[in-house]
C-alpha positions in Angstrom: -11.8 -23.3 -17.0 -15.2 -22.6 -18.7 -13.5 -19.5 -20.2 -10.8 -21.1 -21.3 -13.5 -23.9 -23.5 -14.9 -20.7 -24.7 -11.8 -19.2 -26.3 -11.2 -22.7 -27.8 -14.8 -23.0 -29.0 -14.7 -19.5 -30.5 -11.1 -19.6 -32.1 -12.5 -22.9 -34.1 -15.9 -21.3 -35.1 -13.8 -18.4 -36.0 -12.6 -19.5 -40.2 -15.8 -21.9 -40.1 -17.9 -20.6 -42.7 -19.7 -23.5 -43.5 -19.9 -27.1 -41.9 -20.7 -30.4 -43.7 -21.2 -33.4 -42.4 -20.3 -36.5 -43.9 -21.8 -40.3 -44.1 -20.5 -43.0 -42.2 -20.1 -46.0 -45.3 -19.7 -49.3 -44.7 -16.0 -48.6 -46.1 -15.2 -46.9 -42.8 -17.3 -49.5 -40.2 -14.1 -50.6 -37.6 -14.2 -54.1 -39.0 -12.7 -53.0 -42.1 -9.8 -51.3 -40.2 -6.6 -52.7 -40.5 -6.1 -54.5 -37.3 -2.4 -53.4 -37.0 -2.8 -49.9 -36.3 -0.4 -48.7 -38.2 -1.7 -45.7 -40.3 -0.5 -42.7 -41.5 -1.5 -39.5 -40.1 -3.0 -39.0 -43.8 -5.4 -42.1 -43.8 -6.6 -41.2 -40.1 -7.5 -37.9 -41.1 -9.6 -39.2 -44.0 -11.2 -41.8 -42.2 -11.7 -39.5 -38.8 -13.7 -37.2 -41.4 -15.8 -39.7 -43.4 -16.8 -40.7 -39.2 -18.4 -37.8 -39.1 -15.6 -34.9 -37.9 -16.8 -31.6 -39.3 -15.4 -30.6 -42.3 -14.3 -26.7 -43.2 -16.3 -26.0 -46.6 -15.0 -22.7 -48.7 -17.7 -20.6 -49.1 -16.1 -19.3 -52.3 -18.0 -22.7 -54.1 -21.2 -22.4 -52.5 -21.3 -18.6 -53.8 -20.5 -19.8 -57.3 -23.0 -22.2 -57.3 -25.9 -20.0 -55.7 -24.8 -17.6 -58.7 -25.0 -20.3 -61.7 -28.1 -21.6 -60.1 -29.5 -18.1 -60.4 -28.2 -18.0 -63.6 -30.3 -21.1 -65.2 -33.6 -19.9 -62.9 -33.3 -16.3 -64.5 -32.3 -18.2 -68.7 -35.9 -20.4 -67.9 -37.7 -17.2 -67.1 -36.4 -15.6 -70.1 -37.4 -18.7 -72.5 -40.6 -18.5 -70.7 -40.8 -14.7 -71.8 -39.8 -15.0 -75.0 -42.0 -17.8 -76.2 -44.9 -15.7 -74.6 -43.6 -12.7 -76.8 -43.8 -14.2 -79.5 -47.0 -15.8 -79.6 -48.5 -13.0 -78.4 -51.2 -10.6 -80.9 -50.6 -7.3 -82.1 -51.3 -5.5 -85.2 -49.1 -5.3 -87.6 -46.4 -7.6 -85.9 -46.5 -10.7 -88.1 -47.1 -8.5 -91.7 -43.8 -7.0 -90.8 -41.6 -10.1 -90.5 -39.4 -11.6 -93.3 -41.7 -14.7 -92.8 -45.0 -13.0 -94.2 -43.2 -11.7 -97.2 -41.6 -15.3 -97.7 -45.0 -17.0 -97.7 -46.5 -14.0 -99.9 -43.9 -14.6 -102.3 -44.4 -18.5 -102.2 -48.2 -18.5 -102.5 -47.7 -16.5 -106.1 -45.2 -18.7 -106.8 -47.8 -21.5 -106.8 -50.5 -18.8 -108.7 -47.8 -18.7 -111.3 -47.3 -22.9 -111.6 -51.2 -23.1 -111.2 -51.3 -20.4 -114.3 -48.2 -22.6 -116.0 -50.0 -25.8 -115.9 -53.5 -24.6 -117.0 -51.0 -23.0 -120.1 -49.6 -26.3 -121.0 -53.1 -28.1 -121.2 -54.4 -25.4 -123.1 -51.7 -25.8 -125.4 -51.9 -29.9 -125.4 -55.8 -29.1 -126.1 -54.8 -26.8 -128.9 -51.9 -30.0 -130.5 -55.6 -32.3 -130.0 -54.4 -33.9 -127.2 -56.4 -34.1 -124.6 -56.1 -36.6 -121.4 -56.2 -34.8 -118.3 -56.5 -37.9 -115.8 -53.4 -39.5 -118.2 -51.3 -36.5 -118.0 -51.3 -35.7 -114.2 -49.9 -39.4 -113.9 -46.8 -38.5 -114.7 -46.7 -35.6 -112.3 -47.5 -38.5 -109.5 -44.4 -41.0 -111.1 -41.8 -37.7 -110.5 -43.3 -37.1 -106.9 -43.2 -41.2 -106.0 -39.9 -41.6 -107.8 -38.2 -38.7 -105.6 -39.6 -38.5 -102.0 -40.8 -42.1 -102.0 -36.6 -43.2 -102.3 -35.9 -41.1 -100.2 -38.6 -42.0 -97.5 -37.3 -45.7 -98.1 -33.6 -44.3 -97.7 -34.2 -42.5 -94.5 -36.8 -45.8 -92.9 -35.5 -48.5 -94.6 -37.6 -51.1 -96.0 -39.2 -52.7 -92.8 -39.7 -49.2 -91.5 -41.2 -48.2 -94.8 -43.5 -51.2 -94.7 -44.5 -50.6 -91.3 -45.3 -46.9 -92.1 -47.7 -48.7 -94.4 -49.1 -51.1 -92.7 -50.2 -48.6 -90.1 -51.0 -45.4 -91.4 -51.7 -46.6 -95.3 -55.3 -45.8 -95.1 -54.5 -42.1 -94.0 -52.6 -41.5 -97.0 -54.6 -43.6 -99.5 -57.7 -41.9 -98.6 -55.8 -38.4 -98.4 -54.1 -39.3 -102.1 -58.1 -39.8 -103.4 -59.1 -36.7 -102.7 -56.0 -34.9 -104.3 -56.7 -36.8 -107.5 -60.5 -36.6 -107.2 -60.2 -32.9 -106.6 -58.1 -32.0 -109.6 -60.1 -34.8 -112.2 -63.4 -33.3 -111.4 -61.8 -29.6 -111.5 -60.5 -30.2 -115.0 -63.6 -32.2 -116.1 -66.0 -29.9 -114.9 -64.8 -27.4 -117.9 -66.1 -29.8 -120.0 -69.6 -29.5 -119.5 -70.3 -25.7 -117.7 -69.2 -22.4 -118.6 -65.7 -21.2 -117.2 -67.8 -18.4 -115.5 -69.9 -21.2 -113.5 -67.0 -23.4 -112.9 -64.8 -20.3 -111.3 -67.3 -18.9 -109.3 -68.1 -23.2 -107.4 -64.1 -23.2 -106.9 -64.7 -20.6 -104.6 -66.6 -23.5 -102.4 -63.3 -25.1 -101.7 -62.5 -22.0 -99.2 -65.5 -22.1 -97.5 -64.7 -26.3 -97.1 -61.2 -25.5 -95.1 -62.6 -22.8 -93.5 -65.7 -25.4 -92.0 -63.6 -28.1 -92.1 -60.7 -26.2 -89.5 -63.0 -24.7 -87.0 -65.2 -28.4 -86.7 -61.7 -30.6 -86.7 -59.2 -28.7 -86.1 -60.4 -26.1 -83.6 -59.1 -23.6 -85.4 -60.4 -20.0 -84.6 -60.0 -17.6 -87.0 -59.8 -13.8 -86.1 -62.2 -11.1 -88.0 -59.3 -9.6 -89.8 -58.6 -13.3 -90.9 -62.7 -13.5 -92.1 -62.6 -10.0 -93.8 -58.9 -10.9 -95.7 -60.6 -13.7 -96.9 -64.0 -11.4 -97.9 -61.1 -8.9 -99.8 -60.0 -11.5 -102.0 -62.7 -12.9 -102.9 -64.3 -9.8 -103.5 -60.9 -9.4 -106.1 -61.5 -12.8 -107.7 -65.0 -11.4 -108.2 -63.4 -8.3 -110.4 -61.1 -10.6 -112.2 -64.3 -12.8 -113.4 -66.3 -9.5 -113.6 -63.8 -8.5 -116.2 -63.6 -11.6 -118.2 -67.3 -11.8 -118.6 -67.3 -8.4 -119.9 -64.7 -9.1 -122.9 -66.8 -12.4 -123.3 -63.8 -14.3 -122.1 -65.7 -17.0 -120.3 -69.5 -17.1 -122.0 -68.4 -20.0 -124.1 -71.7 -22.0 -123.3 -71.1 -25.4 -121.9 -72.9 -29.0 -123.2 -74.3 -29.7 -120.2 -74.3 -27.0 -117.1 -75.8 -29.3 -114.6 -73.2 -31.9 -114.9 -70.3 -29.4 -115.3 -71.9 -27.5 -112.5 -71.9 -30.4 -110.0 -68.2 -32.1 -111.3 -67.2 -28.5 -110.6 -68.5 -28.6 -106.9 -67.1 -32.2 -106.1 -64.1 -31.0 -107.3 -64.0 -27.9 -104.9 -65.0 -29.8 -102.1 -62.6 -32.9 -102.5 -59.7 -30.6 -103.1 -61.2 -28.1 -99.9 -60.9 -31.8 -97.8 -56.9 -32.5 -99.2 -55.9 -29.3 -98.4 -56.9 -29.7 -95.0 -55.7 -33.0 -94.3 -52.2 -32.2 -96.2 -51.9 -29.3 -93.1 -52.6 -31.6 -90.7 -50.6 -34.4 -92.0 -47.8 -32.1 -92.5 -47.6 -30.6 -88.9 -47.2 -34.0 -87.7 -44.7 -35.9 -90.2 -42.1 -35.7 -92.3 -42.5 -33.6 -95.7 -40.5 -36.5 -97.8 -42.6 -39.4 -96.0 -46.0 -37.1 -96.5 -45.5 -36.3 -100.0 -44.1 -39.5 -100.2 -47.0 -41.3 -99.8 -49.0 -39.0 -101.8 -47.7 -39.8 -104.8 -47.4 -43.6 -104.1 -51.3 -44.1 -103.8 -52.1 -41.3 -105.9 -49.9 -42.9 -108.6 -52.3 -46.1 -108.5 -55.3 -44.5 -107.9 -54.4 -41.7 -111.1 -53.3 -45.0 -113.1 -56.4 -46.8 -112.8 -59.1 -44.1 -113.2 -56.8 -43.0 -116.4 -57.0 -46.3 -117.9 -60.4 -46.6 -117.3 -61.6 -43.0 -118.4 -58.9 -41.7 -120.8 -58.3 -45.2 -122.8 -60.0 -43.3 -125.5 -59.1 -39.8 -125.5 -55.5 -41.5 -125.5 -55.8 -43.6 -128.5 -57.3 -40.6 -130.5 -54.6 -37.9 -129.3 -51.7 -36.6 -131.7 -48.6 -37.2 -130.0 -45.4 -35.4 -131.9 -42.0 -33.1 -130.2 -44.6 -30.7 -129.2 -47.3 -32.8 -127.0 -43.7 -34.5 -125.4 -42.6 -30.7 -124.6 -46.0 -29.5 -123.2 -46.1 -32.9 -121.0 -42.6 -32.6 -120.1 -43.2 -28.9 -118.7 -46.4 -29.7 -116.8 -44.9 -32.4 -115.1 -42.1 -30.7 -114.1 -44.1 -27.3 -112.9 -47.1 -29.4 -111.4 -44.3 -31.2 -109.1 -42.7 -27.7 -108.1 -46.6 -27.3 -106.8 -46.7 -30.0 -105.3 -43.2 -29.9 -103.6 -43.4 -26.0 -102.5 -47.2 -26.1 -101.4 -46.0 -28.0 -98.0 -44.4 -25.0 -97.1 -47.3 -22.7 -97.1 -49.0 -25.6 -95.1 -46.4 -25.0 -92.8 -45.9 -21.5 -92.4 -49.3 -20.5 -93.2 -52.5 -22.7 -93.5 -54.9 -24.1 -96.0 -57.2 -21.0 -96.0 -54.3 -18.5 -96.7 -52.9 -21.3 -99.9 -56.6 -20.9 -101.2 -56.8 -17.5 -101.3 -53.1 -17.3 -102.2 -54.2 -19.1 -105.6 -57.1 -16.4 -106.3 -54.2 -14.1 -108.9 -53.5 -17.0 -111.2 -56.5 -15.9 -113.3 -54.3 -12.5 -113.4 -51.0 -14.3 -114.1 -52.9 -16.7 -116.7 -54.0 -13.4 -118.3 -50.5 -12.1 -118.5 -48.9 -15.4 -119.9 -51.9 -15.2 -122.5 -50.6 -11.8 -123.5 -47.5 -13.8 -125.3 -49.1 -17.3 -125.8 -52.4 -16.5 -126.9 -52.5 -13.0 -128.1 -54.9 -12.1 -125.0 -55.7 -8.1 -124.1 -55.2 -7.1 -120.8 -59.0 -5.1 -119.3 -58.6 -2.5 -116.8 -60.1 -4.0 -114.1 -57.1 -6.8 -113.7 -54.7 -4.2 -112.3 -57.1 -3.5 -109.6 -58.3 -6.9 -108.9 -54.7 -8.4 -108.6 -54.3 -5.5 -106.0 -57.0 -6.3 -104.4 -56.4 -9.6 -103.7 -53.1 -8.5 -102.5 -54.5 -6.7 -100.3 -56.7 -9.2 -98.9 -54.0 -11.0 -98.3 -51.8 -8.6 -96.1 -55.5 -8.1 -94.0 -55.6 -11.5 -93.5 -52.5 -11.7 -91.4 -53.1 -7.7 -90.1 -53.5 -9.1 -85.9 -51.1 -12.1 -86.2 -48.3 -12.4 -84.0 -44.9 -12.6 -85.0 -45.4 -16.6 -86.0 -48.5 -16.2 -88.0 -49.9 -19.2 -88.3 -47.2 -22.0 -88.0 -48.5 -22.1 -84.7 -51.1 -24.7 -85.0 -53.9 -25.0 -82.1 -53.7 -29.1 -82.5 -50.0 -29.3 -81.4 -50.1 -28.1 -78.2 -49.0 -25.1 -76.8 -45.7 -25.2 -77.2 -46.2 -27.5 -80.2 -44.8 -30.8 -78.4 -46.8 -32.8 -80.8 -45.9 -31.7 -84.3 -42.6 -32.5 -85.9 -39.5 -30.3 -86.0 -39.0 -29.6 -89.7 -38.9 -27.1 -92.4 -41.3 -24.4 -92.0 -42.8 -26.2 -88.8 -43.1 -23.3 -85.7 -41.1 -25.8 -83.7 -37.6 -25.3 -85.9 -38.7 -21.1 -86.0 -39.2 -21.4 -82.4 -35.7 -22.7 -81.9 -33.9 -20.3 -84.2 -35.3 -17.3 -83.3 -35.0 -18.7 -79.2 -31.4 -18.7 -80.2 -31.0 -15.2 -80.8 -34.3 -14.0 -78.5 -32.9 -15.9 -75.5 -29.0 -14.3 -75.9 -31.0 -10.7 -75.8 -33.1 -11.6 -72.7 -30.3 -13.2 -71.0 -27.2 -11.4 -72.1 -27.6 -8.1 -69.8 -28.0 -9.9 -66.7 -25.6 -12.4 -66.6 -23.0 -9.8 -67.3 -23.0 -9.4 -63.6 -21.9 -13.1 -63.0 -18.4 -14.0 -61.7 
């Protein structure tokens, strides 16, 4: 008899591959039988398993799952992979991306609009028109008229109000030292030599550069130091140059005042730059320039009124002034709208030193527009600026510096827009994670 239990036992265990209990509900409790016993066969199998008969389980599902499950385990240890690989050092990794050459090729973009707009108030100057608070105005309407409707578009009003209710003082207090920055800038050629006010602008690199490392906790490498040591060094030849062709010994009216607008200038412009990074990382490009231009509109407006009410009333205004104020408008908002990029991408140090060839380009525009003579030391000094440049980024990894230490390490807290390492991240982890997972999930059925 026992033997005979045993062959039973064994010809059921036999095609069990895998036994799963099931539940008792509340469904299935015997007061919620039907009291006349009449059931199929059907229903009394379904209710006998639900009691807690074992059920035969094809192991043909539980192998797929184990396979998919080791499928999404192995894809998360190739994300983790890839975002290590590309954060990681190296020399050479990051100049030889299409992103370096992109943010080269931006930052002398900007060199040229700087060059452009110093042109057109050369050429206003030359008409007798000079108002530089008055004529940067306009450059603030363009801004506020374009990414401020569009901020309201994409918030609506009560969001737009809200966004200024709470972080107003951010931007108002960013937008001051954007137009402080450029107003002492231009007024400090006034009074000091160009030679004096050239060499001060070089404080505003040294601001970002303090400014980072005590706020930001930004740690710059020695290849990032010694770039920025290389193009200075190249600005040096360019003025070298010009004060040997007696380009910038026009003597000033009052070198102490020019010398000191000149340094309040570099530092308030160091202290935008910064804060335009930050702010940049963090929100939207339309809502940060946005807001820019809305308080820098007022604050422009007032100090022009204030400052420039005569300089206005005596200035010659004909086809010519309107064209020349037309095209700096126009060129200074192309700075103003591409310069987020370079934030982005890049940083406030590198968009410093990106600026260092406009005195080249200026020179070059001159050639046509003011029958200027090219030395031979502006060949070189462009070069070597260029060169700075590349050193600058010679131990980046393959994001340069889009990666920014105040986000996080896998920059959770910045936003995900143009330029940001968050949207890089996620297009190149598109094609990155289809390489690291491809191979092995080949072998999944």
């Amino acid at each position: 008899m026992a033997n005979d239990h045993g062959d039973e036992i064994a010809a059921i265990a036999e095609p069990v591959e895998r036994i799963h209990v099931q539940p008792k509900t509340e469904a299935d409790s015997p007061s919620s039988r039907s009291s006349t016993g009449q059931q199929s066969s059907r229903d009394a199998n379904h209710h006998a398993i639900k009691h807690g008969i074992p059920e035969v389980v094809d192991s043909s599902a539980t192998g797929n799952h184990s396979a998919v499950t080791g499928a999404n385990r192995h894809e998360d240890q190739a994300h983790r992979t890839f975002l290590q690989r590309i954060q990681a050092k190296g020399f050479l990794r990051f100049v030889l991306t299409r992103q370096f050459w992109i943010i080269l090729l931006l930052g002398q973009i900007l060199a040229l609009c700087i060059t452009s707009t110093n042109t057109f108030s050369s050429l206003l100057a030359t008409e007798g028109t000079n108002i530089p608070a008055f004529q940067t105005f306009f450059n603030y309407v363009l801004l506020n008229v374009v990414y401020t409707s569009f901020t309201l578009y994409k918030y609506g009003i009560k969001g737009w109000a809200r966004l200024v209710y709470k972080d107003g003082w951010k931007y108002f207090l960013f937008a001051f030292a954007d137009v402080e920055g450029n107003y002492f800038t231009v007024l400090a050629y006034r009074y000091t030599t160009i030679l004096s006010a050239q060499l001060i602008n070089f404080w505003a690199i040294v601001v970002v550069v303090i400014v980072s490392l005590i706020f930001l906790k930004v740690r710059y490498r020695i290849t990032q130091y010694a770039g920025i040591l290389v193009c200075i060094a190249g600005m040096g030849l360019l003025i070298s140059s010009d004060h040997i062709t007696g380009a910038n010994t026009t003597p000033g009216s009052d070198p102490l005042k020019g010398d000191l607008f000149a340094l309040l200038g570099a530092t308030f412009y160091g202290l935008a730059n910064v804060v335009e990074e930050y702010l940049l990382s963090k929100r939207p490009l339309y809502e940060v320039i946005g807001q820019l231009a809305f308080y820098a509109m007022i604050i422009n407006g007032v100090q022009a009124g204030i400052f420039d009410r005569s300089s206005f009333r005596t200035a010659v205004w004909n086809s010519d002034v309107g064209g020349y104020l037309t095209g700096f408008t126009l060129i200074l908002s192309l700075f103003y709208s591409i310069a987020p990029l370079v934030f982005r991408m890049a940083s406030a140090a590198f968009f410093n030193i990106s600026l260092l060839t406009a005195n080249f380009w200026g020179t070059i525009i001159g050639v046509k527009a003011f029958g200027l003579t090219i030395h031979w030391l502006y060949p070189i000094a462009f070069v070597l600026i260029i060169v700075g440049l590349v050193v600058y980024f010679l131990t980046e990894g393959i994001m340069g510096e889009a990666v920014k230490p105040w986000l996080g390490r896998d920059q959770e807290a910045g936003v995900k827009g143009l330029g940001t390492a968050r949207r890089m991240k996620e297009e190149r982890g598109k094609e990155g994670m289809v390489a690291e997972t491809e191979a092995p999930r080949q072998g999944i059925v």
